[in-house]
C-alpha positions as CSV (number, residue, x, y, z in Angstrom):
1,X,117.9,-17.6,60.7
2,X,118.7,-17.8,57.6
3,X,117.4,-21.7,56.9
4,X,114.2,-20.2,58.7
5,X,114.3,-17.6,56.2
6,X,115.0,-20.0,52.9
7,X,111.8,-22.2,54.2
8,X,109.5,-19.3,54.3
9,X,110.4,-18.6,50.7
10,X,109.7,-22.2,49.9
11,X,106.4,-21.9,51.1
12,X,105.8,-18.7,49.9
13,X,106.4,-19.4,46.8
14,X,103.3,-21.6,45.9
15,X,99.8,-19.9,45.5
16,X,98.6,-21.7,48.4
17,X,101.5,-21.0,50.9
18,X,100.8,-17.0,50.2
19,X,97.2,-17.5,50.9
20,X,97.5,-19.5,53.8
21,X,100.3,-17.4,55.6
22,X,98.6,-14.0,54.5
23,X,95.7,-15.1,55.5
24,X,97.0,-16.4,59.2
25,X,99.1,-12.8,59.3
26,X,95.6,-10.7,58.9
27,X,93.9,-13.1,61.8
28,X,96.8,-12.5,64.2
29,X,96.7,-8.4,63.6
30,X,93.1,-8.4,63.6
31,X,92.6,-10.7,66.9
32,X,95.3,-8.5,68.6
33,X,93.8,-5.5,67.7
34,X,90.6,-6.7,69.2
35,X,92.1,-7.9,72.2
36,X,93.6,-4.4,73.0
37,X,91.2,-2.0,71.7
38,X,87.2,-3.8,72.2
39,X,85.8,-5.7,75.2
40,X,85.2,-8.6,73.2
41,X,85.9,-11.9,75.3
42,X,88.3,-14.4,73.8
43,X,85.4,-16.3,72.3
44,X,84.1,-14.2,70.4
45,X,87.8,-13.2,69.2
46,X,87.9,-16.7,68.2
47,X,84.5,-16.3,66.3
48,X,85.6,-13.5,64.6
49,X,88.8,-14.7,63.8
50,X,87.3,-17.6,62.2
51,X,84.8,-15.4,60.3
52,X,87.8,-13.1,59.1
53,X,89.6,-16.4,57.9
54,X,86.5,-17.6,56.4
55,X,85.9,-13.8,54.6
56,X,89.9,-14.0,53.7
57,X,89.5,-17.5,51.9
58,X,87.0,-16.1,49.7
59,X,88.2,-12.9,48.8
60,X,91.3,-13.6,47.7
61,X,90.3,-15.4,44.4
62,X,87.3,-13.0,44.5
63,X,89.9,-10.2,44.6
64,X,92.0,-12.0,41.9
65,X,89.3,-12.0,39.7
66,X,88.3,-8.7,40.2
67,X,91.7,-7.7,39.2
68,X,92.4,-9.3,36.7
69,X,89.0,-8.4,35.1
70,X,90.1,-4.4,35.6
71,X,93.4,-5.0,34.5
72,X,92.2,-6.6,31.3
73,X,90.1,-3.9,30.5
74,X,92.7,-1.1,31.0
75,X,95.6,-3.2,28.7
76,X,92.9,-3.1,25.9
77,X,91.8,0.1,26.0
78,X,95.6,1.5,26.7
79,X,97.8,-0.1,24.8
80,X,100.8,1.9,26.5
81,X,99.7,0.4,30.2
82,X,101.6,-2.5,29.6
83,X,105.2,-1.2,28.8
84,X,104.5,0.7,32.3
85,X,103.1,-1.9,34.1
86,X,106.2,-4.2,33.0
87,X,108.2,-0.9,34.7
88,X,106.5,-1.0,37.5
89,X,106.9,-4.5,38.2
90,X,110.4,-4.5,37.6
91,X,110.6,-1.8,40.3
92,X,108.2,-3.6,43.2
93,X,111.1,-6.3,42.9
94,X,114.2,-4.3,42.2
95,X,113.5,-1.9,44.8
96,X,113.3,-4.8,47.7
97,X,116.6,-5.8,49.3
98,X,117.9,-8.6,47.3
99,X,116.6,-11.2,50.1
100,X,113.3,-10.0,49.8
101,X,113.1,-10.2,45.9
102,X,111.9,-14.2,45.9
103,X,109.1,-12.9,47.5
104,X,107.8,-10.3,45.5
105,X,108.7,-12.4,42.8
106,X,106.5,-14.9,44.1
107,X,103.6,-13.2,44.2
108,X,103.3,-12.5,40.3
109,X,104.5,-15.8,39.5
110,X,100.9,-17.6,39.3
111,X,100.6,-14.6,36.2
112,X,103.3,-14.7,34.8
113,X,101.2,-16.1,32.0
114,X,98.7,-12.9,31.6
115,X,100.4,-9.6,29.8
116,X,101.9,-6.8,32.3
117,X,98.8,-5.2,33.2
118,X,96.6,-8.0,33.7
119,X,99.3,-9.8,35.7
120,X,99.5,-6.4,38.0
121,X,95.8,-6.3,38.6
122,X,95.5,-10.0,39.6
123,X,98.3,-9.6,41.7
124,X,96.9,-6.1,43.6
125,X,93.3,-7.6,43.9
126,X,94.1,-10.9,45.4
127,X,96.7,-9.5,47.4
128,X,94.5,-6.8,48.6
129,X,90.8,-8.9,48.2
130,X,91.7,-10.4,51.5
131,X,93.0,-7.8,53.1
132,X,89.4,-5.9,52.7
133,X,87.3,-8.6,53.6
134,X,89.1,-9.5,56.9
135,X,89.4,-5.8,57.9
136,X,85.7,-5.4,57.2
137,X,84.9,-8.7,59.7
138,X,86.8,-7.4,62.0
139,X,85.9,-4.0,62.5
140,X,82.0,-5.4,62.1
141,X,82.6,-8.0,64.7
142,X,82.5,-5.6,68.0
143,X,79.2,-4.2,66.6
144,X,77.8,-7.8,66.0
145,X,78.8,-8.9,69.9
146,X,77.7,-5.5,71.4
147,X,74.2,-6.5,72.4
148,X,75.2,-9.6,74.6
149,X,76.5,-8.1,77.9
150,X,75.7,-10.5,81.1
151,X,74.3,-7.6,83.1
């Protein structure tokens, strides 16, 4: 478990590996949850799975951006926001069990080269860009498939 657990890190610790096994963790919730709860077929599951992956892959650097934008804004208009966004970084990885702190590590690592607040906001809207663009596909989907029942 533990070499399992060591390789995950590795991957997760690049950019890419993040994206790709966020990314692959929405599709999975989002195809389960229309598998249980809609009376979509498994094709169109697999269509909108692939449209949720699609969404995912640009909303993440969409979010990023996004992010980073807002987070610029605030650390020059509030000076202060970066000594507390430095706190509350330090927190997000102190407050993880100390096997789970490569990981949140990871994620601000691509910043580490933007100041506390920008790196916080690039962090939240790529992490969350996805998130929203995936949910929305997927929660559209059953309403885009409704009109073809075989009747």
């Amino acid at each position: 478990m533990r070499k399992a657990f060591d390789k995950f890190n590795e991957l997760y610790g690049t950019q890419l590996g993040q994206d790709v096994l966020e990314t692959l963790g929405g599709a999975g919730i989002a195809a389960g949850g229309q598998a249980l709860f809609t009376d979509m077929t498994p094709e169109e599951i697999a269509l909108a799975t692939s449209l949720g992956v699609g969404a995912a892959v640009v909303g993440r650097p969409l979010g990023g951006r996004a992010g980073k934008f807002i987070g610029n804004k605030i650390s020059e208009h509030y000076p202060g926001a970066d000594r507390r966004s430095e706190q509350i970084m330090n927190f997000l990885i102190n407050s993880q069990p100390e096997m789970m702190q490569p990981i949140v590590k990871a994620k601000f690592a691509p910043y580490s080269h933007l100041n506390p607040t920008t790196q916080l906001g690039a962090m939240y809207g790529r992490s969350r860009g996805d998130n929203i663009v995936q949910g929305a596909v997927a929660v559209a989907s059953p309403l885009l498939f409704a009109g073809e029942d075989d009747a």
